[in-house]
N, C-alpha and C positions, 0 to 999 in steps of 0.2 A: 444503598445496595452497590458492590463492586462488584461490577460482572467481571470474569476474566474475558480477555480475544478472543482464547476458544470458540464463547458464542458466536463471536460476530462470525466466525469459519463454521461452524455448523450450519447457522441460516444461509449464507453466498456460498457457501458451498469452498472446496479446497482446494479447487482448478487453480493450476499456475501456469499463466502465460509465461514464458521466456525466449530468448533469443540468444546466439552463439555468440562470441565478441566478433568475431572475423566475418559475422554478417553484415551487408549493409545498410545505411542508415535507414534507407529508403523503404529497404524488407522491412525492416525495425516500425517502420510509419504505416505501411500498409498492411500489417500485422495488427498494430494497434488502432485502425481506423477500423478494420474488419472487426475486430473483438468489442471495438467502444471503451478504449481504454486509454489512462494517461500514463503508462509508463509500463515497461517488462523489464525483469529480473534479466541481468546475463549469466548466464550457467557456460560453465567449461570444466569435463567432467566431473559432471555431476556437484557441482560448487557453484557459490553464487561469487563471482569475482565482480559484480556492478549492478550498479540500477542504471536502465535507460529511459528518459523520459519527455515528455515535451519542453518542458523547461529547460533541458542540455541542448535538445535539438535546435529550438532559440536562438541560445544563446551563445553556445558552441559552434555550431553549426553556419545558420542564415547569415547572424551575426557578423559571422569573420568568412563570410563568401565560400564557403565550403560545401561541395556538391552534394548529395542526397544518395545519387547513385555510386561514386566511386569512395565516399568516407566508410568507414567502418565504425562499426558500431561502438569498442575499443577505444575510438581518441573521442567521442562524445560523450560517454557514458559518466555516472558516479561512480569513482572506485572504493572510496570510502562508504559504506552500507551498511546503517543501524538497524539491528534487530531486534526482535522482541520475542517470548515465550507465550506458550498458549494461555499460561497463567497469570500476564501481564493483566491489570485490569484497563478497563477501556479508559480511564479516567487518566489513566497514566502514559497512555498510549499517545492521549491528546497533547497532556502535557511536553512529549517528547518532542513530538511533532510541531510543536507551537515554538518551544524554545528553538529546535535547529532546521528550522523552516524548509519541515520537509514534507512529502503530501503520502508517499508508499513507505509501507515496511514491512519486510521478510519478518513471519513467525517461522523459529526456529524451537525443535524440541531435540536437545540432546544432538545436539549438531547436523538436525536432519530436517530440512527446510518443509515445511506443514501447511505452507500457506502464505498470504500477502492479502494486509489491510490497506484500505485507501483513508485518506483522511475523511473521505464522505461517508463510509462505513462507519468510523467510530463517530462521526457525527449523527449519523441515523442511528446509532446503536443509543447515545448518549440521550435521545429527544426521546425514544422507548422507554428506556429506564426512568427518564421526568414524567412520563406520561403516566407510568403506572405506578411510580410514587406518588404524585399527588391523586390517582384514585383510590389508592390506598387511604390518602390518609383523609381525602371527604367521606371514603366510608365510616372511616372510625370516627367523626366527624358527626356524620350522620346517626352513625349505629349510639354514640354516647348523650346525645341528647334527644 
């Protein structure tokens, strides 16, 4: 069974945290401590120009002594940002994610941003899908002998 994302946005729902790039880092962190979240989209109208995440903040950031309060979100952030379609399946989603060792991705329909999976999404997506494949097939299992 390939489910497409879509699903995984229909159950979490379609809410997109994001952030302006000229906010700073610090908003950016207590946004995402508020939400329970490891990373927001930066939007500048209306466009996604980055991902911000705990991982940049890290690593960008602490890392190279750089304030929280007076950085901006802009010299932290990912500029380069992989997408996906609604009709991407989850399977492939993992894959994407696996190979360019990334944990969020913008679903994009028709160049109109739909939503953002987490790695832990299509992890929990993916253990559903095993879960009710193999009751699937104990039942036929069952039902054949």
């Amino acid at each position: 069974m390939k489910n497409p994302v879509s699903q995984i946005l229909k159950s979490k729902g379609e809410k997109i945290w994001s952030i302006a790039p000229y906010e700073t880092a610090y908003k950016a962190l207590q946004l995402m401590s508020e939400k329970n979240l490891g990373a927001l989209l930066v939007i500048e109208e209306e466009k996604v120009v980055g991902l911000f995440s705990e991982r940049d903040y890290a690593r960008k950031a602490i890392l190279k002594g750089k304030a929280s309060k007076t950085t901006n979100v802009s010299e932290l952030m990912t500029k380069e940002v992989l997408y996906v379609d609604p009709e991407t399946s989850v399977e492939d989603c993992m894959s994407l994610m696996t190979a360019k060792c990334i944990r969020h991705l913008p679903v994009m329909e028709k160049k109109q941003l739909v939503g953002v999976v987490s790695q832990g999404d299509v992890v929990k997506q993916l253990i559903a899908d095993q879960k009710f494949e193999n009751e699937e097939l104990e039942r036929y299992i069952h039902e054949e002998c």
